[in-house]
C-alpha atoms as a printed R data frame, in Angstrom:
    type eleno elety resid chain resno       x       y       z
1   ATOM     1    CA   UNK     A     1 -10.487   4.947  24.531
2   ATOM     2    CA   UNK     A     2 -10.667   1.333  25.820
3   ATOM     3    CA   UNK     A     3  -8.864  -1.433  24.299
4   ATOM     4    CA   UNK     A     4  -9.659  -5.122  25.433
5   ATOM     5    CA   UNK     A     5  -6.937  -7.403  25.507
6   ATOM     6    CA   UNK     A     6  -8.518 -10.304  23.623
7   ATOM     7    CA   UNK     A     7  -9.409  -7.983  20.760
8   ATOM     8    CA   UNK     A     8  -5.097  -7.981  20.741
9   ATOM     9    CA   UNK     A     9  -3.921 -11.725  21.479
10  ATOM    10    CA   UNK     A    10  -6.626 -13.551  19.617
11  ATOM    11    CA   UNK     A    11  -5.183 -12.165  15.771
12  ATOM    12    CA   UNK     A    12  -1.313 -13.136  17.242
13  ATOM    13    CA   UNK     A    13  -3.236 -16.693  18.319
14  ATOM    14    CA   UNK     A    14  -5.150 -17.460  15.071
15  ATOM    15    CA   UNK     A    15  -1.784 -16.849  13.038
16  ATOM    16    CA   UNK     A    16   0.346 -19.009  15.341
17  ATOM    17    CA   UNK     A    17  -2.504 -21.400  14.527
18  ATOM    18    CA   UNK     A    18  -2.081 -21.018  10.833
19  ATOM    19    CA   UNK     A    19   1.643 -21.095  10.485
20  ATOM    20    CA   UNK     A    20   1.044 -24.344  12.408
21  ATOM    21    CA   UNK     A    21  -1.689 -25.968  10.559
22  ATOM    22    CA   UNK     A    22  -0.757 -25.122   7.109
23  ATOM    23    CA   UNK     A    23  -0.402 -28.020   4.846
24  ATOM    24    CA   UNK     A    24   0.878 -29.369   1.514
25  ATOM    25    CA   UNK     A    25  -0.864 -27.950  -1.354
26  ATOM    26    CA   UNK     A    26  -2.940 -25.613   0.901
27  ATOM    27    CA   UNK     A    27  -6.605 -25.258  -0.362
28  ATOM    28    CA   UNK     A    28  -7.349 -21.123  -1.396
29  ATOM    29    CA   UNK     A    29  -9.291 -20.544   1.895
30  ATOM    30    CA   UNK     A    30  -6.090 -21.750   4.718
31  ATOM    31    CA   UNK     A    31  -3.773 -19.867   2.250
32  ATOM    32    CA   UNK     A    32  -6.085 -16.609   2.373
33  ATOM    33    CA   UNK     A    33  -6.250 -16.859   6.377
34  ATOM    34    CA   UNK     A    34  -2.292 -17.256   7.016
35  ATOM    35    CA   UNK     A    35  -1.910 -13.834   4.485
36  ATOM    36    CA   UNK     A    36  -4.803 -12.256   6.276
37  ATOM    37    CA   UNK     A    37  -3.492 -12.605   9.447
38  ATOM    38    CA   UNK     A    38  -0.229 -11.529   8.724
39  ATOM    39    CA   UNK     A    39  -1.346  -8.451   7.273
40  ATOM    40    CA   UNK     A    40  -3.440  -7.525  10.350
41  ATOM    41    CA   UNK     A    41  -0.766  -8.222  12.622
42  ATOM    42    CA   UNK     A    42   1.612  -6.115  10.209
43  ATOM    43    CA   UNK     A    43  -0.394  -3.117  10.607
44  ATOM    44    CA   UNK     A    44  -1.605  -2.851  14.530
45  ATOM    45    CA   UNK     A    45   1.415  -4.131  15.872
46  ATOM    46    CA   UNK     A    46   3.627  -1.104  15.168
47  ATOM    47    CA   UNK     A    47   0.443   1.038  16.783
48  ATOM    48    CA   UNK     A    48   0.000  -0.806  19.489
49  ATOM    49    CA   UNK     A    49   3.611  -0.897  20.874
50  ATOM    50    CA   UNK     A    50   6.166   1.874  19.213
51  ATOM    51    CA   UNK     A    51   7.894   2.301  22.117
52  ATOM    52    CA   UNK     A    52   9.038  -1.338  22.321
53  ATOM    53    CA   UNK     A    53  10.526  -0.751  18.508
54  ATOM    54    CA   UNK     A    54  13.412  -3.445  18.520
55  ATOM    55    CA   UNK     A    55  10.445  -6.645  19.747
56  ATOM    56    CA   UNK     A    56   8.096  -5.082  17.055
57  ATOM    57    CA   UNK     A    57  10.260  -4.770  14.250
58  ATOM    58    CA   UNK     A    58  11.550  -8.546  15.142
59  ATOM    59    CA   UNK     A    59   7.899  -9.489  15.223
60  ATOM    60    CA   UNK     A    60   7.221  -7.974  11.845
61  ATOM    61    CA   UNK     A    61  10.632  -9.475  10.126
62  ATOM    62    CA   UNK     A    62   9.646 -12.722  10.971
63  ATOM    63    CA   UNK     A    63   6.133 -12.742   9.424
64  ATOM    64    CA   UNK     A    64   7.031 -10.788   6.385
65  ATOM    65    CA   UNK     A    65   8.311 -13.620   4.545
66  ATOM    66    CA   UNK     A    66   5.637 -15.946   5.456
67  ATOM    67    CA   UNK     A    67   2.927 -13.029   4.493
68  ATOM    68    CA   UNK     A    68   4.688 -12.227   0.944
69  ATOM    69    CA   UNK     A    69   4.632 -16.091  -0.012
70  ATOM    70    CA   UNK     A    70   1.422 -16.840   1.097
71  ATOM    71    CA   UNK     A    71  -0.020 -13.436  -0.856
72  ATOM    72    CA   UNK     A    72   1.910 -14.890  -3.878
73  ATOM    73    CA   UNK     A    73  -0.379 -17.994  -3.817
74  ATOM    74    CA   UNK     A    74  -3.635 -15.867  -2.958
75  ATOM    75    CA   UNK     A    75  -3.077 -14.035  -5.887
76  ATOM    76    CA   UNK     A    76  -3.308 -16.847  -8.367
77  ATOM    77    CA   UNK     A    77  -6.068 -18.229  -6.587
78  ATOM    78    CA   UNK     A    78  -8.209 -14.757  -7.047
79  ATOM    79    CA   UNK     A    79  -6.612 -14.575 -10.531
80  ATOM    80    CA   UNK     A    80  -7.821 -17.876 -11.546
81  ATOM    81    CA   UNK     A    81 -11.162 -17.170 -10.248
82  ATOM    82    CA   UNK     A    82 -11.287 -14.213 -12.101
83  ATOM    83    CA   UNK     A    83 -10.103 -15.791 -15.215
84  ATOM    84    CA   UNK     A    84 -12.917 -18.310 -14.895
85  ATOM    85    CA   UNK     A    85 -15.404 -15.726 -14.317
86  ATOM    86    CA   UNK     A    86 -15.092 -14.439 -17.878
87  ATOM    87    CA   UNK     A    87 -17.903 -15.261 -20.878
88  ATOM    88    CA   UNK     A    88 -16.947 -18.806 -22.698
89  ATOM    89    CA   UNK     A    89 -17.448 -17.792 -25.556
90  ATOM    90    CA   UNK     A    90 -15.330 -18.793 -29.017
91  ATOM    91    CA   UNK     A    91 -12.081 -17.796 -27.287
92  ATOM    92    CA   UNK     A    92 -12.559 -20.535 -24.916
93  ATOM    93    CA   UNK     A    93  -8.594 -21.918 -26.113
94  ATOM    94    CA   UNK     A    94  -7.081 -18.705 -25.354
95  ATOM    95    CA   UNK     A    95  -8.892 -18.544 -21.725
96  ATOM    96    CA   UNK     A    96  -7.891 -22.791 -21.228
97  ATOM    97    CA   UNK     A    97  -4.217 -21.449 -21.807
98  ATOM    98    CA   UNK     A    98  -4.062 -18.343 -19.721
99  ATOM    99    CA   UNK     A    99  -5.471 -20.664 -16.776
100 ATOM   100    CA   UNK     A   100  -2.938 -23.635 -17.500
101 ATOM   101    CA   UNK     A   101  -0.058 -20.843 -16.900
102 ATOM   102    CA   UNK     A   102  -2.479 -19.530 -13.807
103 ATOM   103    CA   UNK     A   103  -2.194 -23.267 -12.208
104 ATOM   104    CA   UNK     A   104   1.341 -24.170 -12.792
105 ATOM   105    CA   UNK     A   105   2.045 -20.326 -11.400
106 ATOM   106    CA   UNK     A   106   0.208 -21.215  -8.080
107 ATOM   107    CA   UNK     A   107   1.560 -24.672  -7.488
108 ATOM   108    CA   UNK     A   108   5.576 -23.304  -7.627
109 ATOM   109    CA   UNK     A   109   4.431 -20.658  -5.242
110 ATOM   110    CA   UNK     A   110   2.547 -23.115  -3.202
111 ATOM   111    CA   UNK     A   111   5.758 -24.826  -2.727
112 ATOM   112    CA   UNK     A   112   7.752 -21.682  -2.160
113 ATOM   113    CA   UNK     A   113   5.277 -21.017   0.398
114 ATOM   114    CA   UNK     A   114   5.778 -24.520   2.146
115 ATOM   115    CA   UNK     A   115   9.337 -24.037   2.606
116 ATOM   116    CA   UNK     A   116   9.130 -20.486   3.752
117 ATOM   117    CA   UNK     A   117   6.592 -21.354   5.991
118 ATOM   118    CA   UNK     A   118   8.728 -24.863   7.350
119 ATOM   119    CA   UNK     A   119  11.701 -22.334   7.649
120 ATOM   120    CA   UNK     A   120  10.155 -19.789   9.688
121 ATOM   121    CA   UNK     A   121   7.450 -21.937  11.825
122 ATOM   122    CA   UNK     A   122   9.481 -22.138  14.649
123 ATOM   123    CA   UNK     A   123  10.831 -18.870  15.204
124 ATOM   124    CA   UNK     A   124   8.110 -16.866  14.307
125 ATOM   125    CA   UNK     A   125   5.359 -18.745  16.438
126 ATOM   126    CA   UNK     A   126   7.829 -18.162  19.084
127 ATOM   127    CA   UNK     A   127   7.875 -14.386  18.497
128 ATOM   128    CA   UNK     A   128   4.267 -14.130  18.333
129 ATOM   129    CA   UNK     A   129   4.064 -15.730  21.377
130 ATOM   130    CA   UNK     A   130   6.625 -13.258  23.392
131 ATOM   131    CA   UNK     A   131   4.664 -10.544  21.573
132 ATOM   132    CA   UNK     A   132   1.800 -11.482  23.008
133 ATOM   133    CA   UNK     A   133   2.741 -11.495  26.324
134 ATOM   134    CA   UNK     A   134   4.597  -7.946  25.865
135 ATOM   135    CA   UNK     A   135   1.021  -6.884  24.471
136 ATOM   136    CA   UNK     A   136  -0.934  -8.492  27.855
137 ATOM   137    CA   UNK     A   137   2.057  -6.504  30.237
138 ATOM   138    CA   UNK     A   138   1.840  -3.001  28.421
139 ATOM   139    CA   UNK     A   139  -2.440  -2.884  28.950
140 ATOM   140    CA   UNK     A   140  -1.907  -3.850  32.675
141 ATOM   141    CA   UNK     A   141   0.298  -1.086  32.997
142 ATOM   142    CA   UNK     A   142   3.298  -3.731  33.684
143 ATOM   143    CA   UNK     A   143   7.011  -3.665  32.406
144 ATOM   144    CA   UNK     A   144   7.754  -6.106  29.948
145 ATOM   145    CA   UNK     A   145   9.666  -9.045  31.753
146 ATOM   146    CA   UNK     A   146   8.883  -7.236  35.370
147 ATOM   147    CA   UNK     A   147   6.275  -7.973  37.994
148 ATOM   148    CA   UNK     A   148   6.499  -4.487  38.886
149 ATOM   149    CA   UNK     A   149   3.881  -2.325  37.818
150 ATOM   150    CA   UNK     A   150   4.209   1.096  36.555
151 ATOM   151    CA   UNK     A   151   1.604   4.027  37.098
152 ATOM   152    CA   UNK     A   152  -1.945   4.882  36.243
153 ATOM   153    CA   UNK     A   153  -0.655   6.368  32.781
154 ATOM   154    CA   UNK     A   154   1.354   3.270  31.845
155 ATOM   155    CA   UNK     A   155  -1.420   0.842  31.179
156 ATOM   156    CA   UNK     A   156  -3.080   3.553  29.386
157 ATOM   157    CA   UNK     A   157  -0.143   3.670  26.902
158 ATOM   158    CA   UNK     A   158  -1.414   1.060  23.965
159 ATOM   159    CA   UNK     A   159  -4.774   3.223  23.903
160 ATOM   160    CA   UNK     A   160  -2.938   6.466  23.481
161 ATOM   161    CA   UNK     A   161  -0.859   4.696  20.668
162 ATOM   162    CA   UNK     A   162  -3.451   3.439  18.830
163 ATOM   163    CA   UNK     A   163  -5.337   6.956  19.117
164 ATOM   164    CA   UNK     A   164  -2.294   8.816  17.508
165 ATOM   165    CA   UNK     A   165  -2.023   5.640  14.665
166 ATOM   166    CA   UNK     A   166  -6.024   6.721  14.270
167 ATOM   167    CA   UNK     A   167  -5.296  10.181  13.542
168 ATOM   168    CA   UNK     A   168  -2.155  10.279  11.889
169 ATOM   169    CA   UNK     A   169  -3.624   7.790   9.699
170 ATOM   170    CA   UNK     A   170  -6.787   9.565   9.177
171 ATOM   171    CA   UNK     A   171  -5.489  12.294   8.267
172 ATOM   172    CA   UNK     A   172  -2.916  10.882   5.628
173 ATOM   173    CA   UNK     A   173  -6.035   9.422   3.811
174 ATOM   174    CA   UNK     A   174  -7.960  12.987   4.296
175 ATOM   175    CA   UNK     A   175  -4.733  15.104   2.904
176 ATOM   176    CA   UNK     A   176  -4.032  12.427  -0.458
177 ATOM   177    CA   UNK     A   177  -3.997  13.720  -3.835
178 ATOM   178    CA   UNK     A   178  -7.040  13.534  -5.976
179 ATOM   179    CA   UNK     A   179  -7.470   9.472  -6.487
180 ATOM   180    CA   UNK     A   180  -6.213   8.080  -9.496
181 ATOM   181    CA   UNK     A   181  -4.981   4.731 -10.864
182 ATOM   182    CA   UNK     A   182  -1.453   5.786 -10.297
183 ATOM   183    CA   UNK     A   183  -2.220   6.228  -6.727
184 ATOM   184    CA   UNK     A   184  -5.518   4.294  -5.539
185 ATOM   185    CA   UNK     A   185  -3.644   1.075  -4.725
186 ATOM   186    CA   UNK     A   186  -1.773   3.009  -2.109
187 ATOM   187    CA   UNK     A   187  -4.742   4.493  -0.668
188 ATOM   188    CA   UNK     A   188  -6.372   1.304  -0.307
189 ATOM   189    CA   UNK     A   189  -3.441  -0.188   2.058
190 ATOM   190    CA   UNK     A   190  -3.659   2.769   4.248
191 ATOM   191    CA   UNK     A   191  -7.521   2.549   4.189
192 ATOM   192    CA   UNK     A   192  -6.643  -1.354   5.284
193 ATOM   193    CA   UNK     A   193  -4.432  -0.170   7.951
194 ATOM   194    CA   UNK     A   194  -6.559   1.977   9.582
195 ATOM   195    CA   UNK     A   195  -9.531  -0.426   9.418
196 ATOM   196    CA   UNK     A   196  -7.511  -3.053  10.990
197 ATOM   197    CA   UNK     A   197  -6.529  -0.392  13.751
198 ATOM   198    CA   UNK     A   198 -10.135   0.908  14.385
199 ATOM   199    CA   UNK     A   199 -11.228  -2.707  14.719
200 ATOM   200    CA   UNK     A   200  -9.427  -2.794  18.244
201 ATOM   201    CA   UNK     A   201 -11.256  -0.368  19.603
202 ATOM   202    CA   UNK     A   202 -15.139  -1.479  20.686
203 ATOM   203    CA   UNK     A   203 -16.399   1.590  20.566
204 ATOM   204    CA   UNK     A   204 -15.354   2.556  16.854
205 ATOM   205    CA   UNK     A   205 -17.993   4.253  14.001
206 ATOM   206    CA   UNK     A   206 -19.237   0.890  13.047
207 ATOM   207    CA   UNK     A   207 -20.304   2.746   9.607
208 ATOM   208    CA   UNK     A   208 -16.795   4.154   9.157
209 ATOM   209    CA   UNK     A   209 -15.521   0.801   9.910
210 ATOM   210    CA   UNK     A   210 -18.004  -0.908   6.916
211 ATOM   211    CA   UNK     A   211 -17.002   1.967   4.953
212 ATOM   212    CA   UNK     A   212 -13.246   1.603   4.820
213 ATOM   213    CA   UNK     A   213 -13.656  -2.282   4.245
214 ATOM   214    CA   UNK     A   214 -16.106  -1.575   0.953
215 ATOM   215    CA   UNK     A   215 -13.724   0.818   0.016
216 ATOM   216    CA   UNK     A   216 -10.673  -1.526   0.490
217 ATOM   217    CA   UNK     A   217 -12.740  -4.661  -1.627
218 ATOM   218    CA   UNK     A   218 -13.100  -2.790  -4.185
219 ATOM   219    CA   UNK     A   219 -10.159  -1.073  -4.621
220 ATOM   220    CA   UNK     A   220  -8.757  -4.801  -4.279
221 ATOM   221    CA   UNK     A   221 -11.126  -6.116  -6.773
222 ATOM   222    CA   UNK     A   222  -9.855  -3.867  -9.636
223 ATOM   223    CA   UNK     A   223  -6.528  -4.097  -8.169
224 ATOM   224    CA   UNK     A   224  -6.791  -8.392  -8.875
225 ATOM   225    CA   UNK     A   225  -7.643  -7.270 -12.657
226 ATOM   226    CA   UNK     A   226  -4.771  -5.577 -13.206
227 ATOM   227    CA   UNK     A   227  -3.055  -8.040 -11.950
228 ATOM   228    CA   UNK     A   228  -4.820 -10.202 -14.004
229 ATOM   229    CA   UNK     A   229  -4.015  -8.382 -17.430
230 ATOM   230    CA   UNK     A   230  -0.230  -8.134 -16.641
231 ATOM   231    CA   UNK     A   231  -0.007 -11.745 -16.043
232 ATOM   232    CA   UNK     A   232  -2.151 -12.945 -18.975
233 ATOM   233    CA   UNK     A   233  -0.273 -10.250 -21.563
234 ATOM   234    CA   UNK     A   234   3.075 -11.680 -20.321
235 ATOM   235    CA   UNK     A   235   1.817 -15.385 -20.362
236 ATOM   236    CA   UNK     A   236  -0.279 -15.030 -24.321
237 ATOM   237    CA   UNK     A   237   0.081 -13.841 -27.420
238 ATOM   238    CA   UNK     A   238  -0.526 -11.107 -28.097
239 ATOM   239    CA   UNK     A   239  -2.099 -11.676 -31.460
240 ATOM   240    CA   UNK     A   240  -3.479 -15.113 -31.339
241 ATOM   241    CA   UNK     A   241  -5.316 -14.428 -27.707
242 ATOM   242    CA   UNK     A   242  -6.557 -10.409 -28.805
243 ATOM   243    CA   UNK     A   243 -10.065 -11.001 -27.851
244 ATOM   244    CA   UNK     A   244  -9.642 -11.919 -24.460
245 ATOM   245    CA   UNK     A   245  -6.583  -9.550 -23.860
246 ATOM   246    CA   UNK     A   246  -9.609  -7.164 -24.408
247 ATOM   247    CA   UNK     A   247 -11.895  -9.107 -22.489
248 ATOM   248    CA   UNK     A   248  -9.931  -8.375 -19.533
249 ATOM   249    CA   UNK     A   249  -8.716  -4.878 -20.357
250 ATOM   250    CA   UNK     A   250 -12.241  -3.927 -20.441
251 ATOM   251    CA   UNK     A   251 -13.590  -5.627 -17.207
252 ATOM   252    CA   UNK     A   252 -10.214  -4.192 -15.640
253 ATOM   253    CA   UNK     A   253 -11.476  -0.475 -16.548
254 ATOM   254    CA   UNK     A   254 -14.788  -0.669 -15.232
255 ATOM   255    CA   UNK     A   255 -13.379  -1.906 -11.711
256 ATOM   256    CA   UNK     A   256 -11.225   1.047 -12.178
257 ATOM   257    CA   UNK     A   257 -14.082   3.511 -12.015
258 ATOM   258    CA   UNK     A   258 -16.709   1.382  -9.428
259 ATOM   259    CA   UNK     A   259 -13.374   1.750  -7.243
260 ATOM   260    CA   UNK     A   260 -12.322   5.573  -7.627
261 ATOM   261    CA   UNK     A   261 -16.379   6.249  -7.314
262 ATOM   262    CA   UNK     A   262 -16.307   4.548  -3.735
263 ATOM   263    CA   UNK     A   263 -13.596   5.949  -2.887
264 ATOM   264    CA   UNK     A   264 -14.198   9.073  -3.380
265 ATOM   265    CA   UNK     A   265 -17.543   8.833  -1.794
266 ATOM   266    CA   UNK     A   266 -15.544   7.702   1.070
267 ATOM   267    CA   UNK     A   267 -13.201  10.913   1.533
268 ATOM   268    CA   UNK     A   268 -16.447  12.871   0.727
269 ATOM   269    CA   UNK     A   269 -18.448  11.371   3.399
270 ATOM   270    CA   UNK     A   270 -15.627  10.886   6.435
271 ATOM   271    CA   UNK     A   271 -12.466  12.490   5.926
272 ATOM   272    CA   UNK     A   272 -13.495  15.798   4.265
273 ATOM   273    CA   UNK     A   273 -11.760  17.778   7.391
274 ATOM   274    CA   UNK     A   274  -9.372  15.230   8.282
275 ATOM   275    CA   UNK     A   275 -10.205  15.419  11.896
276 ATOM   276    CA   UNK     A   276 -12.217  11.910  11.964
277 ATOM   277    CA   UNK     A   277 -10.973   9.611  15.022
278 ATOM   278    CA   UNK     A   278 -13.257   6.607  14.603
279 ATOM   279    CA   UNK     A   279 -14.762   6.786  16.989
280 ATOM   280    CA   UNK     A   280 -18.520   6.599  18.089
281 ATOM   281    CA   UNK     A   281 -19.790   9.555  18.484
């Protein structure tokens, strides 16, 4: 299995370039890149180098904050959207209200996000930066800090990583209990996981690859209308707004099923034996 060092360093660059950039009152689409990033980097980086445990768990404690306030302003942006996507129809006051509470929501986590992000700039693009450079020594089958080289079998050591996170992960998904709203939102972030993982390797099942990201969208897509129904039954009344309470309930039960029906397709059609690696065959 070949890895290729850009396919590595350039999702480390692009978040050192978001955690840079970011601005006051970040528009939806800067705010959905710095989570993004973060959650990529979250899940290869403990494949890639497990070995070097201490510099990957520092790596991963200095983006976690930054990821969990950015994903609490992504998810009123996909909530409001969702909110907005719903008939207006005569219970157009209860929806005006539920997306008043959506938008003062958002902008205190926008501002949480600022100062988490102010607080941690330095230090983490920093990190990301040494982590890259640990990344670039371990494929060339060089020590980390050392301009001596080790064997044949060292620079080989990231592949054989990320082909043990591969199966191990493939088989998780392959051995999990029949899917079920209890559990499908944990299937979905080990679907993520391994998609993010296969995506460093060039010569992955570019179907299997499509697959686990349909899989994950729509498992995040009823996932957003739960969300959605907790927040509005905690932010309305539950007498007075009724209609639209139901409104969402409903649409949040037919996600439900479009999501356990891909995913089920998915275990059906790749991970029935649990032996799957991803790779092309």
């Amino acid at each position: 299995m070949a890895i290729e060092l850009e396919r590595l360093q350039k999702p480390l660059r692009d978040l050192r370039k978001s955690l840079k950039r970011l601005k006051k009152d970040p528009p939806p689409e800067e705010v959905h890149k710095l989570r993004t990033r973060a959650r990529h980097i979250e899940a290869i980086a403990p494949a890639l180098t497990p070995a070097e445990g201490k510099k990957t768990r520092r790596l991963l404690k200095s983006i976690k904050p930054v990821r969990k306030a950015a994903g609490s302003v992504r998810d009123m942006d996909v909530l409001t959207g969702n909110a907005l996507s719903l008939p207006k129809n005569a219970h157009s006051a209860s929806l005006a209200r539920l997306i008043e509470k959506l938008g003062t929501t958002r902008e205190e986590s926008a501002g949480d996000l600022l100062e988490t992000v102010s607080e941690q700039r330095k230090s983490a693009r920093q990190i990301l930066k040494q982590y890259s450079k640990l990344v670039a020594a371990s494929l060339n089958g060089k020590r980390s800090g050392s301009k001596r080289s080790r064997s044949c079998s060292g620079s080989a050591q990231p592949a054989r990583n990320v082909q043990a996170a591969i199966h191990d992960l493939t088989a998780e998904l392959s051995r999990w209990p029949a899917l079920a709203e209890t559990n499908i939102h944990p299937f979905r972030l080990k679907v993520k996981e391994l998609r993010s993982i296969l995506q460093l390797v060039p010569r992955s099942d570019a179907g299997f690859v499509s697959a686990l990201g349909s899989v994950k969208e729509k498992i995040g897509d009823w996932h957003d209308w739960q969300q959605l129904a907790g927040f509005a039954r905690a932010s309305l009344d539950a007498v007075r707004d009724t209609a639209l309470l139901a409104q969402i309930d409903a649409m949040e039960e037919k996600k439900l099923q479009a999501a356990l029906a891909a995913a089920n397709t998915l275990r059906r059609r790749y991970l029935k034996d649990g032996r799957r690696n991803g790779s092309a065959q």
